[in-house]
Residue frames as a rotation matrix with the C-alpha (Angstrom) as fourth column:
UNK 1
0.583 0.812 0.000 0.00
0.812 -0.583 0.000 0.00
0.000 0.000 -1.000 0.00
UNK 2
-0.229 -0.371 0.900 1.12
0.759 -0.647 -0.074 3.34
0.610 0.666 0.429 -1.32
UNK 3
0.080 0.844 -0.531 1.08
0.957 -0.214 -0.196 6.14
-0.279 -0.492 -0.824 0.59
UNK 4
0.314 0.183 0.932 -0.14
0.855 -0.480 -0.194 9.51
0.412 0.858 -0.308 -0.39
UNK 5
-0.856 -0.404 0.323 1.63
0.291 -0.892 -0.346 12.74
0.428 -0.202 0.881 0.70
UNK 6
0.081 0.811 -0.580 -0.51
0.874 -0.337 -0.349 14.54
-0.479 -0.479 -0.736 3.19
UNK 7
-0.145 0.097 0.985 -2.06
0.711 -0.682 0.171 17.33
0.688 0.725 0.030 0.93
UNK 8
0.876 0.232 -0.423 -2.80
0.477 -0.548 0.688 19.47
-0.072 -0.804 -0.590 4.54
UNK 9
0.199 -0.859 -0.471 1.27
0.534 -0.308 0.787 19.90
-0.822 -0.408 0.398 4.82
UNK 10
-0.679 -0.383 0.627 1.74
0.704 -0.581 0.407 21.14
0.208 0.718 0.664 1.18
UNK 11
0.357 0.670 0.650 -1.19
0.641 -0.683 0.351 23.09
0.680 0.291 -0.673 1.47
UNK 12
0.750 -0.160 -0.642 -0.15
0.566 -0.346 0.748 24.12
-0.341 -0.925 -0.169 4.94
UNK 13
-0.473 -0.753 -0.458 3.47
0.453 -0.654 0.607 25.32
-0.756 0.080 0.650 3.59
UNK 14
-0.237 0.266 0.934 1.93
0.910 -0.275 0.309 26.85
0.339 0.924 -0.177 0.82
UNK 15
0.716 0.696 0.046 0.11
0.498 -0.556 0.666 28.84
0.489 -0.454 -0.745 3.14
UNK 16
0.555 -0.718 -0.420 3.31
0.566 -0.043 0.823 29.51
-0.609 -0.694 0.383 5.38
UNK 17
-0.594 -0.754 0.280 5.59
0.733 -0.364 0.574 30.62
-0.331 0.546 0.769 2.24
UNK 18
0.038 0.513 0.857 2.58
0.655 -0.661 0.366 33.00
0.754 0.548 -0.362 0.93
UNK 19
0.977 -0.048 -0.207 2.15
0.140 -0.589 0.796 34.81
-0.160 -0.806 -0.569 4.77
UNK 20
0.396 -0.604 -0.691 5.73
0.696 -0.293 0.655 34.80
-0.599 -0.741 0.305 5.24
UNK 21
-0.380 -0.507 0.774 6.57
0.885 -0.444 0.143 36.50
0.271 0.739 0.617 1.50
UNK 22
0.466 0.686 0.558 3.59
0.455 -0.727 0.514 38.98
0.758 0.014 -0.652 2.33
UNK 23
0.935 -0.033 -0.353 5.28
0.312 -0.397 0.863 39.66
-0.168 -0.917 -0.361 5.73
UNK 24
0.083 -0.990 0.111 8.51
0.826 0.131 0.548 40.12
-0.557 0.046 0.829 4.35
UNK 25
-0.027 0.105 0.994 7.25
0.731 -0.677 0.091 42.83
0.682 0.729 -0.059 1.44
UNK 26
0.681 0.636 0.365 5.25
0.334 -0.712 0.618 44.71
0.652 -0.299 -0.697 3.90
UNK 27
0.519 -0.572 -0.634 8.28
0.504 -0.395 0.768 44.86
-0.690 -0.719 0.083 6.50
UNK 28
-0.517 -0.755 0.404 10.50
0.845 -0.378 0.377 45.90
-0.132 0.537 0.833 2.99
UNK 29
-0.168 0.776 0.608 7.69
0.691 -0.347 0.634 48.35
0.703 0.526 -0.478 2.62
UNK 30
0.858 0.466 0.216 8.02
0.348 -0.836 0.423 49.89
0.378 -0.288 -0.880 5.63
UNK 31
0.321 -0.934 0.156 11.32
0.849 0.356 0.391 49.79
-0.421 0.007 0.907 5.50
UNK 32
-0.317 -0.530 0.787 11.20
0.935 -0.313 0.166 51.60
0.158 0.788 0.595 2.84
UNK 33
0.388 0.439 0.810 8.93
0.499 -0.839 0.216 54.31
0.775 0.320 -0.545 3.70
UNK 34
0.729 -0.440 -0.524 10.94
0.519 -0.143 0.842 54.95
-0.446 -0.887 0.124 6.79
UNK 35
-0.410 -0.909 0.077 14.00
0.768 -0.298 0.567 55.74
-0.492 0.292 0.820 4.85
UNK 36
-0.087 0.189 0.978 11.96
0.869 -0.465 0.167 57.92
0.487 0.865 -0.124 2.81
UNK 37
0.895 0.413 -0.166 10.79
0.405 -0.601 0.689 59.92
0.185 -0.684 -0.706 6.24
UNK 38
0.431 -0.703 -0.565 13.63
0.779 -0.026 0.627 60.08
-0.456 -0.711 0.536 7.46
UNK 39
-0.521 -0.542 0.659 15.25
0.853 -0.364 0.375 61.63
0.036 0.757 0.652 3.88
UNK 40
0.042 0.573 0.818 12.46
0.583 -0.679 0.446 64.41
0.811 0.458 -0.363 4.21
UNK 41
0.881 -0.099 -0.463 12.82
0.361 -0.494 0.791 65.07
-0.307 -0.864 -0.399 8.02
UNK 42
-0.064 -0.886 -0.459 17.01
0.785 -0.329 0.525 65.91
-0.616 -0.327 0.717 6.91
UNK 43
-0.744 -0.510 0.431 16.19
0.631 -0.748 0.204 67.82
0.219 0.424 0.879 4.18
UNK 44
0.315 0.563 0.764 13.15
0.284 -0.824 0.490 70.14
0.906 0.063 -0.419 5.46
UNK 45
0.571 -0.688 -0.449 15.73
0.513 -0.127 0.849 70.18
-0.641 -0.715 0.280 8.76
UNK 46
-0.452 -0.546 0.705 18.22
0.891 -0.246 0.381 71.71
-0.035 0.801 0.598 6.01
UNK 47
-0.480 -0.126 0.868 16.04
0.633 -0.735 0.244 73.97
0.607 0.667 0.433 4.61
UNK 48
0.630 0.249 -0.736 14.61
0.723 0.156 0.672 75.25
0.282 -0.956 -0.082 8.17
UNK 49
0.185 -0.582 -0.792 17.57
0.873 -0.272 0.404 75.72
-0.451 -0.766 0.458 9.28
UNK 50
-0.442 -0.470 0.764 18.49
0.895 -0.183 0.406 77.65
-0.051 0.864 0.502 6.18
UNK 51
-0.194 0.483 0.854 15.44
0.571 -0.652 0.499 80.16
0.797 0.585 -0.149 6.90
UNK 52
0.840 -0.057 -0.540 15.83
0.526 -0.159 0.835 80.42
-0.133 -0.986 -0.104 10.55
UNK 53
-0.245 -0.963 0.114 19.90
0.857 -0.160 0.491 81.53
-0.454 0.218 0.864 9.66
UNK 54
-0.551 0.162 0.819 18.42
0.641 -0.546 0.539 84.00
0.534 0.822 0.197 7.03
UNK 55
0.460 0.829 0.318 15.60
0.429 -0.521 0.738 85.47
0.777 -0.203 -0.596 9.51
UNK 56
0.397 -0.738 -0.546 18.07
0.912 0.247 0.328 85.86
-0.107 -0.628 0.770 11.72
UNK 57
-0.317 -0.884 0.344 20.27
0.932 -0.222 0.287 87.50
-0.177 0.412 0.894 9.68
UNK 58
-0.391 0.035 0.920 17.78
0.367 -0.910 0.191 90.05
0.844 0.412 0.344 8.30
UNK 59
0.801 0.520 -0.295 16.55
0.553 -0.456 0.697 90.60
0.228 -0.722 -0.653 12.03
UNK 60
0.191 -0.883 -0.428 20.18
0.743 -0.155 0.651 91.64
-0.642 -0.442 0.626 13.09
UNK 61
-0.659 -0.298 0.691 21.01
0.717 -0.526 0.457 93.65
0.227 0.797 0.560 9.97
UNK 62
0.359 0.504 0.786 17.47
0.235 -0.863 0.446 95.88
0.903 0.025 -0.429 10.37
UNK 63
0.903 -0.037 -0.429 18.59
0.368 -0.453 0.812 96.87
-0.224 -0.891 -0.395 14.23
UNK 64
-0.032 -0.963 -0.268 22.12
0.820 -0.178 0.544 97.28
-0.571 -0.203 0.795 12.75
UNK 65
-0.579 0.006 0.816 20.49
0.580 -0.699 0.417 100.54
0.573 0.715 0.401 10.09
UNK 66
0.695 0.717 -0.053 18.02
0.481 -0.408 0.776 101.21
0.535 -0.565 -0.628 13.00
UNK 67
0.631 -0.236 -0.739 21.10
0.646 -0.367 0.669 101.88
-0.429 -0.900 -0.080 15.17
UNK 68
-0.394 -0.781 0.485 23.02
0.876 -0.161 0.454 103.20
-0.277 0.604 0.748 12.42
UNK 69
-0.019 0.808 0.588 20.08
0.883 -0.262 0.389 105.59
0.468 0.527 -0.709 11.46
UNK 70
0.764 -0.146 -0.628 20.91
0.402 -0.655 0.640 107.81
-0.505 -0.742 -0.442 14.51
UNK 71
-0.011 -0.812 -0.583 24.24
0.001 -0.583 0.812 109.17
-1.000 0.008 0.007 13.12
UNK 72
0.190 0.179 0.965 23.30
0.905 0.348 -0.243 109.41
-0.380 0.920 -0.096 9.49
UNK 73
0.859 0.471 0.200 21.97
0.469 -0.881 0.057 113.21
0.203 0.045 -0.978 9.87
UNK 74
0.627 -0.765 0.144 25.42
-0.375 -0.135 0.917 113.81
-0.682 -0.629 -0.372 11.92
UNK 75
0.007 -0.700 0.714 27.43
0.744 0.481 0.464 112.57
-0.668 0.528 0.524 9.06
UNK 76
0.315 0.477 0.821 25.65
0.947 -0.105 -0.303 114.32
-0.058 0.873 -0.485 6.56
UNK 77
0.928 -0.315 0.199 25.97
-0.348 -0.922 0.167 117.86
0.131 -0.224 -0.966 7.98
UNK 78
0.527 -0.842 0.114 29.78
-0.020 0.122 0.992 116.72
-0.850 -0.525 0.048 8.66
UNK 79
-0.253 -0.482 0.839 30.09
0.797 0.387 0.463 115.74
-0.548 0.786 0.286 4.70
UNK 80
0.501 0.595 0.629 28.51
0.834 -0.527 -0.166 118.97
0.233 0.607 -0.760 3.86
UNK 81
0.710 -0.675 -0.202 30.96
-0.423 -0.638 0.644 121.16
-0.563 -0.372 -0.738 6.02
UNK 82
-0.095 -0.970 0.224 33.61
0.366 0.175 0.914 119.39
-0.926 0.169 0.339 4.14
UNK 83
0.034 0.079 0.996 32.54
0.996 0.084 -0.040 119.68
-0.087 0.993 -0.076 0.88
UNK 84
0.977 0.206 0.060 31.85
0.195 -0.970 0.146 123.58
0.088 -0.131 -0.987 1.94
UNK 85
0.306 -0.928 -0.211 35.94
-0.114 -0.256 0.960 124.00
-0.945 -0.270 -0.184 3.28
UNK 86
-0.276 -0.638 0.718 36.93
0.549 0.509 0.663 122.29
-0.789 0.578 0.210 -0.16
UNK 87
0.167 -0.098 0.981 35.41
0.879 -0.436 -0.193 124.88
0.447 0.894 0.013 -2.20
UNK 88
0.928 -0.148 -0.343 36.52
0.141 -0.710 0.689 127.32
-0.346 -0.688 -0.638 0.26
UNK 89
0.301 -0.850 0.432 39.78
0.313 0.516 0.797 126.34
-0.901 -0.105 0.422 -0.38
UNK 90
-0.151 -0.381 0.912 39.91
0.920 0.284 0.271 125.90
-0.362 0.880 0.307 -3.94
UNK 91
0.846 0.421 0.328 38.07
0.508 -0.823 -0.255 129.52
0.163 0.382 -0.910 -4.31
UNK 92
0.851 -0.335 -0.404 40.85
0.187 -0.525 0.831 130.98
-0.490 -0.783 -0.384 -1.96
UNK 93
-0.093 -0.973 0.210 44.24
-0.168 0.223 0.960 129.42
-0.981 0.054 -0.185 -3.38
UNK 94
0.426 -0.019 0.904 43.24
0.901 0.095 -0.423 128.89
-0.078 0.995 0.058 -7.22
UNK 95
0.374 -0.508 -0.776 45.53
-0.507 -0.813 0.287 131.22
-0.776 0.286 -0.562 -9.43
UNK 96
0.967 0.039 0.252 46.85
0.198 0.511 -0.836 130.89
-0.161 0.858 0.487 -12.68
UNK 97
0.211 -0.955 0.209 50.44
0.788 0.293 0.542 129.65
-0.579 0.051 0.814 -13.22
UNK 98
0.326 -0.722 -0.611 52.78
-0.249 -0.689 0.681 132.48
-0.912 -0.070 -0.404 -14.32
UNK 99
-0.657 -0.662 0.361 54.09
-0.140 0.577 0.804 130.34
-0.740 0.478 -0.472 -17.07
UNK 100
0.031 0.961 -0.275 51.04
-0.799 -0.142 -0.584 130.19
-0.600 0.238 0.764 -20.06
UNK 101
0.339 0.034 0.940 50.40
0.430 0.883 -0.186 127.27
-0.837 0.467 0.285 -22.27
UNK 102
0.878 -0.072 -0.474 51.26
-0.406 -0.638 -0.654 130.54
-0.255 0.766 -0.589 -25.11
UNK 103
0.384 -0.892 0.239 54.48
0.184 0.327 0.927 129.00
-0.905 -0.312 0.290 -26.83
């Protein structure tokens, strides 16, 4: 008498090798989307940081024209007295050279 393979056990591994491929995608699957999170969490970290650095930058800069803004007016009138002495000057001490371009 012959005997016949229990068809339960193939069927059984059948079953077993189908669950365990499925469990195996779905873990590569979230594998995968993990790595993908992650890859977005470094670069919108990146570019964050990048606009934090920049807001920063242009907060510091406006308080540095705000504080600068005080002695502007005080320059000006300081570059206008020069410019006044220098054509003082030049009005005072211009003269024409002894010597003529007439050859």
């Amino acid at each position: 008498m012959k005997r016949k393979p229990p068809r339960v056990g193939i069927l059984a591994g059948i079953v077993f090798a189908a669950v365990g491929t499925a469990l195996a995608m779905q873990l590569y699957y979230v594998q995968d989307m993990l790595a993908a999170l992650l890859l977005f969490f470094v670069a919108f970290s990146v570019v964050a940081a990048m606009i934090l650095i920049l807001f920063l930058l242009h907060q510091v800069l406006d308080w540095a024209v705000a504080c600068a803004g005080r002695y502007v007016v005080l320059a000006a009138q300081r570059l206008r007295q020069g410019c006044v002495k220098v054509g003082q000057f030049g009005r005072e001490h211009s003269h024409r050279s002894a010597h003529s371009a007439e050859r």
